[in-house]
PyMOL Python script that loads the backbone (N, CA, C, O; Angstrom):
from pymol import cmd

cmd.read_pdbstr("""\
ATOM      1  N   UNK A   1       8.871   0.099  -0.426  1.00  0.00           N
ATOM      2  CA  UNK A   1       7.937   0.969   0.281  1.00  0.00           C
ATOM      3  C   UNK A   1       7.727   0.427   1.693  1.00  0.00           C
ATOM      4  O   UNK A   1       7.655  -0.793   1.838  1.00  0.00           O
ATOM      5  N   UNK A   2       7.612   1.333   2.857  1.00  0.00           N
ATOM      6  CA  UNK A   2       7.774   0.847   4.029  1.00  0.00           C
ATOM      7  C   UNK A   2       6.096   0.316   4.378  1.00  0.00           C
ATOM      8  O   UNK A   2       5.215   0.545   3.549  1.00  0.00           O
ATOM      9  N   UNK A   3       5.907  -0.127   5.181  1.00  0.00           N
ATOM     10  CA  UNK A   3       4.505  -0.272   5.940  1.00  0.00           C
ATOM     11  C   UNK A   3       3.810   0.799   6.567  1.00  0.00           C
ATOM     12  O   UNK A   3       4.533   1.470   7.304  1.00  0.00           O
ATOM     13  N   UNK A   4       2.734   1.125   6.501  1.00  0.00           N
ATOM     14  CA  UNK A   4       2.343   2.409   6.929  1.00  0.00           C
ATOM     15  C   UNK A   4       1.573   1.699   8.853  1.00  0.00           C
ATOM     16  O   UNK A   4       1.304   0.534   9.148  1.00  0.00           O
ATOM     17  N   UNK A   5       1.462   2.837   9.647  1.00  0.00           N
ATOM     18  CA  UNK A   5       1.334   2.501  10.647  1.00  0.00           C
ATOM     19  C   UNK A   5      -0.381   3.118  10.686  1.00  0.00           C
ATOM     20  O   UNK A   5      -0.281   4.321  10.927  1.00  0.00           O
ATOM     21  N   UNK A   6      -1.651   2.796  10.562  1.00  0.00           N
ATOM     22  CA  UNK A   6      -2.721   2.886  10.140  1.00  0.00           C
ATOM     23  C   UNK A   6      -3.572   3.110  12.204  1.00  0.00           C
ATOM     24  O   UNK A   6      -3.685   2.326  13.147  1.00  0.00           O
ATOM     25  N   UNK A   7      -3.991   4.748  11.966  1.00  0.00           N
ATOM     26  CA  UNK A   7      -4.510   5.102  13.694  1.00  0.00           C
ATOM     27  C   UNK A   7      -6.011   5.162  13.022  1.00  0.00           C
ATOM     28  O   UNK A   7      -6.159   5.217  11.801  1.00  0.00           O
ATOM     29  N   UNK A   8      -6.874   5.147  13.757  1.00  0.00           N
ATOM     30  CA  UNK A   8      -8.462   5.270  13.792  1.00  0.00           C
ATOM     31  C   UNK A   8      -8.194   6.464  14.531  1.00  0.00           C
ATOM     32  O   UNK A   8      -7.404   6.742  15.433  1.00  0.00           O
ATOM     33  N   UNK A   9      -9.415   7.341  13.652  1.00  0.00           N
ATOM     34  CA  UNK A   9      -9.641   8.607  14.206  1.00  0.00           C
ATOM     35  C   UNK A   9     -10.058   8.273  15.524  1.00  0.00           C
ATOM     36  O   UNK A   9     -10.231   7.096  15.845  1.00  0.00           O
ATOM     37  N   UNK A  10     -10.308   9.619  16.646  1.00  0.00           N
ATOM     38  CA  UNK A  10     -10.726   9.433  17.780  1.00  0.00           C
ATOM     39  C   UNK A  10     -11.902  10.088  17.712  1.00  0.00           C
ATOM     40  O   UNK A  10     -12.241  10.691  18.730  1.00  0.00           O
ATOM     41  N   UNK A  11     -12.815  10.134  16.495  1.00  0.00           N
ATOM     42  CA  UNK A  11     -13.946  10.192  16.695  1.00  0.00           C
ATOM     43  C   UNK A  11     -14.751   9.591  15.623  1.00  0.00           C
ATOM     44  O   UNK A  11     -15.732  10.097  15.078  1.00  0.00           O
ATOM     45  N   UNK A  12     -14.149   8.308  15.361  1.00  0.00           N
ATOM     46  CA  UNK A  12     -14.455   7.435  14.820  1.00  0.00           C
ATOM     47  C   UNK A  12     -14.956   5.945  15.891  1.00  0.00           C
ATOM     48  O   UNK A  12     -14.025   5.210  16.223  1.00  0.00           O
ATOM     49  N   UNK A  13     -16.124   5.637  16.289  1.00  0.00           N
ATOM     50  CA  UNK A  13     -16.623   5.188  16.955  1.00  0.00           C
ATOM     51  C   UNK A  13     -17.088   3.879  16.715  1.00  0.00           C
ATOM     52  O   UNK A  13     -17.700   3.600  15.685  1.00  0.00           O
ATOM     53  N   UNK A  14     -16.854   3.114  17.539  1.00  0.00           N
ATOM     54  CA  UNK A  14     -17.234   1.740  17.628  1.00  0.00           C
ATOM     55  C   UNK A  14     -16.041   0.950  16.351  1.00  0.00           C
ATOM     56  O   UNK A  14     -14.995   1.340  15.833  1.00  0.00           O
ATOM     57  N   UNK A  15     -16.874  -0.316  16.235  1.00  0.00           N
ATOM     58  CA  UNK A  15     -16.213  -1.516  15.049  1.00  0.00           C
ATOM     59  C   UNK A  15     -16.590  -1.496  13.513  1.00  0.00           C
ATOM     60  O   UNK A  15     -16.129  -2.244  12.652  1.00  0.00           O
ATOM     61  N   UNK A  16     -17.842  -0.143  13.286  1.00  0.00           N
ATOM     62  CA  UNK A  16     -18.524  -0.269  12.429  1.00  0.00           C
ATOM     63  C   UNK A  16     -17.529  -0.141  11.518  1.00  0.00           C
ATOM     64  O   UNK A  16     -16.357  -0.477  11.682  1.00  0.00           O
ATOM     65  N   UNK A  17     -18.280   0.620  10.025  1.00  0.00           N
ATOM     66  CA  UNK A  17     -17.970   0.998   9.196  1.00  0.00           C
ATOM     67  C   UNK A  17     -17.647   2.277   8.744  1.00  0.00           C
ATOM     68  O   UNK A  17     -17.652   2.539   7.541  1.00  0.00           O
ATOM     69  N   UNK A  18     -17.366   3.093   9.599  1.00  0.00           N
ATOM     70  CA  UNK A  18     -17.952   4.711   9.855  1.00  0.00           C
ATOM     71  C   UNK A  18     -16.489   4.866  10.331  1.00  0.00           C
ATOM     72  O   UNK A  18     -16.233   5.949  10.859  1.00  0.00           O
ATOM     73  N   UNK A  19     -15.541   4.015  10.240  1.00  0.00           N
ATOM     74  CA  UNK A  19     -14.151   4.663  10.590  1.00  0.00           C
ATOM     75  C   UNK A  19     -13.032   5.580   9.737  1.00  0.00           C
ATOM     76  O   UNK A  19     -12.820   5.077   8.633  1.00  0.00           O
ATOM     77  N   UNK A  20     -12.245   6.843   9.995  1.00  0.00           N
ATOM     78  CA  UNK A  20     -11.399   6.996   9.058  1.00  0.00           C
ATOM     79  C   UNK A  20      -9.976   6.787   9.718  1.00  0.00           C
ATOM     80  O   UNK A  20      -9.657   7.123  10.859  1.00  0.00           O
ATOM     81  N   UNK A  21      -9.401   6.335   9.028  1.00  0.00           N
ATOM     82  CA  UNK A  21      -7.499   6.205   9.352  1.00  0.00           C
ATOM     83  C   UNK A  21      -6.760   6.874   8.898  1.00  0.00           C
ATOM     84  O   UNK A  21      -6.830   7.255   7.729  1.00  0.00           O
ATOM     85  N   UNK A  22      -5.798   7.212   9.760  1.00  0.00           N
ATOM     86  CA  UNK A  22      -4.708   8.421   9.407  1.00  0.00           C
ATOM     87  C   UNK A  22      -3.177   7.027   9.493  1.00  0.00           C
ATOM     88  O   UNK A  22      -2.949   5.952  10.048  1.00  0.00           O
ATOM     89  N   UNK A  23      -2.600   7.850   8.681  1.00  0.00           N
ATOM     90  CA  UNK A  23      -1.211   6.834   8.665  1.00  0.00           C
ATOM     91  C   UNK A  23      -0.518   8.171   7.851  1.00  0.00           C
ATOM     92  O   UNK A  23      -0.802   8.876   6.883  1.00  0.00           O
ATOM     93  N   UNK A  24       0.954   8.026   9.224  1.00  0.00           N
ATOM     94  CA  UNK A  24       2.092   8.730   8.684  1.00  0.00           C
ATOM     95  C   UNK A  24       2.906   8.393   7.833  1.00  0.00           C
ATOM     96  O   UNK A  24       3.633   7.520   8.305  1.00  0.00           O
ATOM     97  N   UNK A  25       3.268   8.738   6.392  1.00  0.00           N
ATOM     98  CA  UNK A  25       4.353   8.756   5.313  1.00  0.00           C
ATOM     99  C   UNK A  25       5.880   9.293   5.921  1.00  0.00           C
ATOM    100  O   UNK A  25       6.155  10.350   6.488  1.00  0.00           O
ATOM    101  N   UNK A  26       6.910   7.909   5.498  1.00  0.00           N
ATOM    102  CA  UNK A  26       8.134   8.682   5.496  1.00  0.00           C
ATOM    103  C   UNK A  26       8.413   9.723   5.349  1.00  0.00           C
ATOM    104  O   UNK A  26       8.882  10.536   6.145  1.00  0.00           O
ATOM    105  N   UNK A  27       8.001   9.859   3.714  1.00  0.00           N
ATOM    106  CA  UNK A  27       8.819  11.203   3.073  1.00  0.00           C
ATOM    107  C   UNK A  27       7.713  12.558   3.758  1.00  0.00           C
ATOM    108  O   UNK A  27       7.769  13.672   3.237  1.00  0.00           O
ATOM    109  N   UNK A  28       6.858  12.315   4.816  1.00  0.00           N
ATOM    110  CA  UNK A  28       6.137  13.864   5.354  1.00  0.00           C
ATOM    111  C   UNK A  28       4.886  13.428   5.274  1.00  0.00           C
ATOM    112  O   UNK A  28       4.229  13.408   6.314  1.00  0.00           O
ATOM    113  N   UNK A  29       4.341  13.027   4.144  1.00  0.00           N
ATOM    114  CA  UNK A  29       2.583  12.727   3.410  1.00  0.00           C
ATOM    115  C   UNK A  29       2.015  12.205   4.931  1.00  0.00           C
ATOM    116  O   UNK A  29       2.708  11.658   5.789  1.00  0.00           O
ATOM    117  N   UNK A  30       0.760  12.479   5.015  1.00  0.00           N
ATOM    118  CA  UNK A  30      -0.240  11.845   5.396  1.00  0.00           C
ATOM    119  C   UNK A  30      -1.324  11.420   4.663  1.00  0.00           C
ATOM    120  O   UNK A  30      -1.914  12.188   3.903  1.00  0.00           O
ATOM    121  N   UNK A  31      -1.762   9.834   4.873  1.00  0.00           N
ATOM    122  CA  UNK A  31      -2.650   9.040   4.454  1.00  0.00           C
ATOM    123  C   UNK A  31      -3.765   8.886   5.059  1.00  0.00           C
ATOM    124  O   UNK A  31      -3.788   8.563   6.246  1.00  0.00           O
ATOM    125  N   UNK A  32      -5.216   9.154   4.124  1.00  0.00           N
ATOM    126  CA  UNK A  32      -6.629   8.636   4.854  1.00  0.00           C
ATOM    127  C   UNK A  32      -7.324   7.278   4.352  1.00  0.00           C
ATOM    128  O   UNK A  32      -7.099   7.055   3.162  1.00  0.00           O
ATOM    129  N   UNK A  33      -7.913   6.573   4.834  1.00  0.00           N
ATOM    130  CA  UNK A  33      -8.612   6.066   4.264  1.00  0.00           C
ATOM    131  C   UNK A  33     -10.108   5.807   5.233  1.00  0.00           C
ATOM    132  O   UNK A  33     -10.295   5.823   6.450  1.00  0.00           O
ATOM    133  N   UNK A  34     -10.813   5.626   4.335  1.00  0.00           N
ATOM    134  CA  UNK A  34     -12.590   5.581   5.280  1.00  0.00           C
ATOM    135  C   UNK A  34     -12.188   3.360   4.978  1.00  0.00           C
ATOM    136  O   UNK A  34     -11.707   2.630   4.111  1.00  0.00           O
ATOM    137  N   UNK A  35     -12.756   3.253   6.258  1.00  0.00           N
ATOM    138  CA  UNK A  35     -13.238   1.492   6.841  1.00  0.00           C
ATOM    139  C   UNK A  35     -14.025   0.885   5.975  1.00  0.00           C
ATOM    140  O   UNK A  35     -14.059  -0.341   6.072  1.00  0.00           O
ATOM    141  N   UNK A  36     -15.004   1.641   4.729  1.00  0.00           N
ATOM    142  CA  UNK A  36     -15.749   1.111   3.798  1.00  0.00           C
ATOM    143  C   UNK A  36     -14.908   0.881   2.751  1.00  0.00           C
ATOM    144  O   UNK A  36     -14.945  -0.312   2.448  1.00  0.00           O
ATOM    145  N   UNK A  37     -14.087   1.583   1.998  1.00  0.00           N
ATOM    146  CA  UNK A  37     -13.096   1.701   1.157  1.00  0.00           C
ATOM    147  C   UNK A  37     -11.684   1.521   1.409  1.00  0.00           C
ATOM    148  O   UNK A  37     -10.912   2.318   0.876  1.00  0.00           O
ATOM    149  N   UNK A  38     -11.180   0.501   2.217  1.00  0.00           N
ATOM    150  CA  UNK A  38      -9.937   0.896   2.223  1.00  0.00           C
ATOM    151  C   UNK A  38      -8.598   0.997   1.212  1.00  0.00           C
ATOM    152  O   UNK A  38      -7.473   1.410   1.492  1.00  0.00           O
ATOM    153  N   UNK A  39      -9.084   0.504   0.008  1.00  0.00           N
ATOM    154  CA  UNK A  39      -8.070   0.541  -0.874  1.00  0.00           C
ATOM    155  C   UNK A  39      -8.258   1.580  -1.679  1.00  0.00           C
ATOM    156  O   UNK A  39      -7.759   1.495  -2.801  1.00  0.00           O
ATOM    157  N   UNK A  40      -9.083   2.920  -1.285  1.00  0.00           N
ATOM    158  CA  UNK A  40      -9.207   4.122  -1.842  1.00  0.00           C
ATOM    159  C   UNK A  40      -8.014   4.941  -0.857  1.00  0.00           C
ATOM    160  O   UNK A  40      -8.128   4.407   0.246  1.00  0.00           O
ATOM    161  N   UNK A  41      -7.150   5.783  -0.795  1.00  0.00           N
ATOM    162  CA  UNK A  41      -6.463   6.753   0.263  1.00  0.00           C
ATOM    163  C   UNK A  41      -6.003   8.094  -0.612  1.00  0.00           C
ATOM    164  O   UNK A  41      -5.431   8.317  -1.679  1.00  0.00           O
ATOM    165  N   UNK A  42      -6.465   8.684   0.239  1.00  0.00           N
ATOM    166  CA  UNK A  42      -6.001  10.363   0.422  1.00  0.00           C
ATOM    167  C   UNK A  42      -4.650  10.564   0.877  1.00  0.00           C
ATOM    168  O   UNK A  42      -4.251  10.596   2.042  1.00  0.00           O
ATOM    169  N   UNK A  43      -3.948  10.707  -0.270  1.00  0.00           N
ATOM    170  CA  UNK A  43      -2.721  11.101   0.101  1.00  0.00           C
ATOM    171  C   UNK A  43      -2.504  13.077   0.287  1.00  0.00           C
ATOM    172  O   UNK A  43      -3.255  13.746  -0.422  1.00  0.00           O
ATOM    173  N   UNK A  44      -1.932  13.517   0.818  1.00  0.00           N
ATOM    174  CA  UNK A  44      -2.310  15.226   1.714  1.00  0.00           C
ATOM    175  C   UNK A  44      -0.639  15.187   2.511  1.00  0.00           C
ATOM    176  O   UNK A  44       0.226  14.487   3.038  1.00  0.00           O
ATOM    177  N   UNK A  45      -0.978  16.299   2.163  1.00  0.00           N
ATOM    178  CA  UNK A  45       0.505  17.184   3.653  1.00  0.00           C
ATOM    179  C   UNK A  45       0.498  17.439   5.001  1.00  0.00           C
ATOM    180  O   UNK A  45       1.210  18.351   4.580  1.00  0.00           O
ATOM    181  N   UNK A  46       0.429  17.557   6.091  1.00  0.00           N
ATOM    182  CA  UNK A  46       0.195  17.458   7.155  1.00  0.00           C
ATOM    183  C   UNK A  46      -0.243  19.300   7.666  1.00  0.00           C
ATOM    184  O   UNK A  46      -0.820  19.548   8.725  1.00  0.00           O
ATOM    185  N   UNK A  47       0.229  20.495   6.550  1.00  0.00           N
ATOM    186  CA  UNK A  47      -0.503  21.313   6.673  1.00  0.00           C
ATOM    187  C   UNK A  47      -1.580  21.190   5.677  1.00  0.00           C
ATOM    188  O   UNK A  47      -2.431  22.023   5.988  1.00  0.00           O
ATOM    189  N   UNK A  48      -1.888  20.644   4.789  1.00  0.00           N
ATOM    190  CA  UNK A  48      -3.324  20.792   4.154  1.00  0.00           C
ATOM    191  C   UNK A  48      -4.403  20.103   5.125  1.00  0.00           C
ATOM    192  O   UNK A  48      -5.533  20.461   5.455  1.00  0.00           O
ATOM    193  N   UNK A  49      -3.823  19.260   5.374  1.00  0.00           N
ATOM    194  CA  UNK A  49      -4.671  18.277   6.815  1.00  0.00           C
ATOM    195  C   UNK A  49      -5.518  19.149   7.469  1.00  0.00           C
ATOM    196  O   UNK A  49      -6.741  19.290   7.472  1.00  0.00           O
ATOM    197  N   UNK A  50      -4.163  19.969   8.288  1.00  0.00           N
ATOM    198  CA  UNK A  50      -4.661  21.114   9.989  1.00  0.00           C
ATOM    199  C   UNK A  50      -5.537  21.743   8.777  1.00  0.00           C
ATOM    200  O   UNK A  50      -6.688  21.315   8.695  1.00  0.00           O
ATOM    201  N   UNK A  51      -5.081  22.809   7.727  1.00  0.00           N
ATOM    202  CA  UNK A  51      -6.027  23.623   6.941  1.00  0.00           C
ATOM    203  C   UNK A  51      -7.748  23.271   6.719  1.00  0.00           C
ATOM    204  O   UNK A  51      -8.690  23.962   7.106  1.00  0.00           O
ATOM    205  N   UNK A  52      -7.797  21.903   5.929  1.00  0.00           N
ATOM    206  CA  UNK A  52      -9.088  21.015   6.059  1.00  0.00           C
ATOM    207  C   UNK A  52     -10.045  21.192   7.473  1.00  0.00           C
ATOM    208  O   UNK A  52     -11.023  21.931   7.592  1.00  0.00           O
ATOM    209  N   UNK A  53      -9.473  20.311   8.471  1.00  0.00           N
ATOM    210  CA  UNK A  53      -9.951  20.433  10.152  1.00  0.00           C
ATOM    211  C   UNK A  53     -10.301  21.894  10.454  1.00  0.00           C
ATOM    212  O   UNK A  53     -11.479  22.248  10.393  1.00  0.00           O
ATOM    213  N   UNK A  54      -9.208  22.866  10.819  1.00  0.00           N
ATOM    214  CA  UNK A  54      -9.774  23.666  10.866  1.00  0.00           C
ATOM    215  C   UNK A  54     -10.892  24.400  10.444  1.00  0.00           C
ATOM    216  O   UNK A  54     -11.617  24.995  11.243  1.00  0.00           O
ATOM    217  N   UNK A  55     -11.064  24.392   9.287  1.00  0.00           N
ATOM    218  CA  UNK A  55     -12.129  24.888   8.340  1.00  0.00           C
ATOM    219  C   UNK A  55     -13.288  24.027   8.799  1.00  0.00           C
ATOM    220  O   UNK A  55     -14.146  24.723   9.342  1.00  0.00           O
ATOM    221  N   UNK A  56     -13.487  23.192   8.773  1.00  0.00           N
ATOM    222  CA  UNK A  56     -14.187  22.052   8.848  1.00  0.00           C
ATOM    223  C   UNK A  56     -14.914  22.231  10.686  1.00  0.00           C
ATOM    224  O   UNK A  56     -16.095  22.427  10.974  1.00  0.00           O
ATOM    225  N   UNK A  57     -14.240  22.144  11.233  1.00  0.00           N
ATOM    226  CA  UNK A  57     -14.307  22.601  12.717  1.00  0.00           C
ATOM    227  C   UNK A  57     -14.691  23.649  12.835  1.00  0.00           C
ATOM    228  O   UNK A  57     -15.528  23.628  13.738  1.00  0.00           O
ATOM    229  N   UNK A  58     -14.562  24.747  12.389  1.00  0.00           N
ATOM    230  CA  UNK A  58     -15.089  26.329  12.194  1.00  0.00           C
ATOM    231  C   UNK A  58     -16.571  26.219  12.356  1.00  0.00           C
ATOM    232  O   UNK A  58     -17.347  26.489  13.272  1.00  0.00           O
ATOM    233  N   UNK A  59     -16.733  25.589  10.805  1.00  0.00           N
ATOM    234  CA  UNK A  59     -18.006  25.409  10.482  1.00  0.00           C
ATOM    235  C   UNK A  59     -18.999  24.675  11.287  1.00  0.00           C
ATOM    236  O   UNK A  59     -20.137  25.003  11.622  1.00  0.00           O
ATOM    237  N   UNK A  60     -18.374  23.698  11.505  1.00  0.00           N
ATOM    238  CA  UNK A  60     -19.485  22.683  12.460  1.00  0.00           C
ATOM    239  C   UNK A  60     -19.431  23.382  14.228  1.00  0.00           C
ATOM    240  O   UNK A  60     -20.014  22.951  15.223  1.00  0.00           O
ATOM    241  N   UNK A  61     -18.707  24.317  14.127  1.00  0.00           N
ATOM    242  CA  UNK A  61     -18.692  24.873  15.505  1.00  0.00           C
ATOM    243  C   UNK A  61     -19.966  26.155  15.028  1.00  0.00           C
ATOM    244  O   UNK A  61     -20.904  26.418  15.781  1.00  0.00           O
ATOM    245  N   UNK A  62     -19.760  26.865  13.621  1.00  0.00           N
ATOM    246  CA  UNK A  62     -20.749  27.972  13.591  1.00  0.00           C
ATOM    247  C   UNK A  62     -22.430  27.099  13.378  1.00  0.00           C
ATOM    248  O   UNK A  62     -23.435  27.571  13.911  1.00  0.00           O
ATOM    249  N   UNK A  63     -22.463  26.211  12.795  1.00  0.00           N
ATOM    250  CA  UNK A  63     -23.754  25.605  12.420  1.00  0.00           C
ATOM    251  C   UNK A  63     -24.331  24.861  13.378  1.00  0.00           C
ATOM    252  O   UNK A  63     -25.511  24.569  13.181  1.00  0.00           O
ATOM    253  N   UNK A  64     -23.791  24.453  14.420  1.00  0.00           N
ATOM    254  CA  UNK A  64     -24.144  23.500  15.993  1.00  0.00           C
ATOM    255  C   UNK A  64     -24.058  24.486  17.039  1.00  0.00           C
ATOM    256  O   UNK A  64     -24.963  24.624  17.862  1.00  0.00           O
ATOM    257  N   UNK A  65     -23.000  25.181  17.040  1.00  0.00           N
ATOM    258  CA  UNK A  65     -22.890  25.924  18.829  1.00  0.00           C
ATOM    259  C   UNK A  65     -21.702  24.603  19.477  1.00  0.00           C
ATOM    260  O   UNK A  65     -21.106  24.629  20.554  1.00  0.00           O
ATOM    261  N   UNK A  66     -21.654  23.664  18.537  1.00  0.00           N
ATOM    262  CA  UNK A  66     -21.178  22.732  19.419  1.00  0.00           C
ATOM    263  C   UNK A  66     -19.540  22.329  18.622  1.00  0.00           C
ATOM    264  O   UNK A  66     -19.545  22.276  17.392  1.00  0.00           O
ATOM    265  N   UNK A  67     -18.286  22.078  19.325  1.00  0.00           N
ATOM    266  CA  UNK A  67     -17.222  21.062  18.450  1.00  0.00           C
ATOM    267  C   UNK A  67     -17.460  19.997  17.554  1.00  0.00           C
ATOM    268  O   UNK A  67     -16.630  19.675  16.703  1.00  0.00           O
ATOM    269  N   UNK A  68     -18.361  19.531  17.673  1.00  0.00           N
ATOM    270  CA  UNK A  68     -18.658  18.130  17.395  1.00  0.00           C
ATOM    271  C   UNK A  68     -20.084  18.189  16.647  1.00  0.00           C
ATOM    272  O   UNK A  68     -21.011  18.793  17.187  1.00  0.00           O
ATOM    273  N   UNK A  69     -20.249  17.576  15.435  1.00  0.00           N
ATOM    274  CA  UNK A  69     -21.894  17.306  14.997  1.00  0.00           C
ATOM    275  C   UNK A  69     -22.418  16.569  15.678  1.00  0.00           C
ATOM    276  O   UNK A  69     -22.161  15.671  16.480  1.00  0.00           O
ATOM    277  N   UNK A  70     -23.360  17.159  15.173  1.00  0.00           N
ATOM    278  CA  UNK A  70     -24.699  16.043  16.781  1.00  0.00           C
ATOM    279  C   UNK A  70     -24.939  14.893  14.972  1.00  0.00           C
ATOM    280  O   UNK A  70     -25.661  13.896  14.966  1.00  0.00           O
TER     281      UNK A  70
END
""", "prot")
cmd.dss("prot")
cmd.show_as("cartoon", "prot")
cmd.util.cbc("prot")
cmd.orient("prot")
């Protein structure tokens, strides 16, 4: 199994604990894991991913007015 190459979200802030990581799979997969848990990961497809975000972004755009949760 190769080494995975492990990015911090970019709205994952500071050194805390509040980080999530994305890491690209050979065979396509994308990997999550949250900075509290890291030996828990979300393994996902790179369209279930966009599908998730989007949705997710929708919402926090209809419930704020804003991209981003306050």
């Amino acid at each position: 199994m190769s080494t995975l190459t492990w990015q911090k979200s970019s709205f994952s802030e500071g050194a805390g604990a509040n980080c999530v990581y994305l890491a690209a799979a050979p065979d396509g997969t994308v990997h999550l894991h949250e900075s509290d848990h890291p030996a828990t990961i979300l393994t996902t497809t790179p369209v279930a991913l966009a599908n998730l975000m989007r949705t997710l972004t929708a919402r926090t755009t209809t419930a704020t007015g804003t991209d981003r949760p306050r």
